[in-house]
matplotlib code that plots the C-alpha trace (Angstrom):
import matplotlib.pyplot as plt

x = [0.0, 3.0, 4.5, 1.4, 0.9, 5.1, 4.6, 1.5, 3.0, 6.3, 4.2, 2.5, 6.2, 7.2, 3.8, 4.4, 8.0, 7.5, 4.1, 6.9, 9.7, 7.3, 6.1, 10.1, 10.5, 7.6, 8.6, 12.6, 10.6, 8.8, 11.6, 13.9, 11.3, 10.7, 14.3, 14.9, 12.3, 13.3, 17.1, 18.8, 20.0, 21.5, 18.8, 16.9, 20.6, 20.9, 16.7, 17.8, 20.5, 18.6, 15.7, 18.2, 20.0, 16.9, 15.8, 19.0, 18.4, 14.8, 15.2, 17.9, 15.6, 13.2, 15.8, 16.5, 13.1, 12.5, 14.7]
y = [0.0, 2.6, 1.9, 2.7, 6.4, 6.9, 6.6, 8.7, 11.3, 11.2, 11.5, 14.4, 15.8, 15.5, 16.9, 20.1, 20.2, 20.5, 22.9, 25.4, 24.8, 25.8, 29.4, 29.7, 29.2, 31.5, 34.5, 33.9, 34.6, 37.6, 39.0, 38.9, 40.4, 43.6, 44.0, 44.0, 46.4, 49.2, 47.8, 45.5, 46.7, 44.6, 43.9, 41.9, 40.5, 38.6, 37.9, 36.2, 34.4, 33.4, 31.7, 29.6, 28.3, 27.3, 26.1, 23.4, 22.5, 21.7, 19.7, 17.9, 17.1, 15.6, 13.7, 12.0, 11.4, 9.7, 6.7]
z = [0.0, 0.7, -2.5, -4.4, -2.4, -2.8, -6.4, -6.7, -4.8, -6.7, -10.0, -8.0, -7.8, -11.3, -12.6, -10.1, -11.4, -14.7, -14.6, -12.4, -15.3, -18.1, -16.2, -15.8, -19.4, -20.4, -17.7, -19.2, -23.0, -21.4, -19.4, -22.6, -25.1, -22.7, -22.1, -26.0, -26.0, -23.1, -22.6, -20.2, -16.9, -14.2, -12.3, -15.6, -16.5, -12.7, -12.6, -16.1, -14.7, -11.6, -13.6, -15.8, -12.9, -11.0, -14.9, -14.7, -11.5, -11.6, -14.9, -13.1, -10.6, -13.1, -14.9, -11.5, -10.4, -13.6, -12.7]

ax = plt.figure().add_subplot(projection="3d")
ax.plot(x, y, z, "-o")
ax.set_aspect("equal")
plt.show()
């Protein structure tokens, strides 16, 4: 019985996962098309930054909870 509610919450995970990776993705496409539009500045440079990192590390995440 445990290993039936471990593996629908770890389905829970991954589904949670990815929906937070795709609004990542999709605020990265926003952040870059207003920038190219009024100019970059440091603070949209590190926010950039900040959502790919937590972008790698979240799809590393996945790829692990896959196995």
């Amino acid at each position: 019985m445990k290993l039936i509610g471990r593996k629908f919450r770890k389905k829970k995970h991954i589904k949670y996962i990815s929906a937070m990776l795709t609004d990542m993705h999709i605020e990265i496409i926003n952040t870059c098309v207003i920038s190219a539009r009024i100019g970059w500045t440091e603070e949209t440079t590190q926010k950039v930054v900040h959502l790919a990192n937590l972008t790698r590390k979240y799809e590393r995440r996945i790829r692990i909870l896959k196995y």
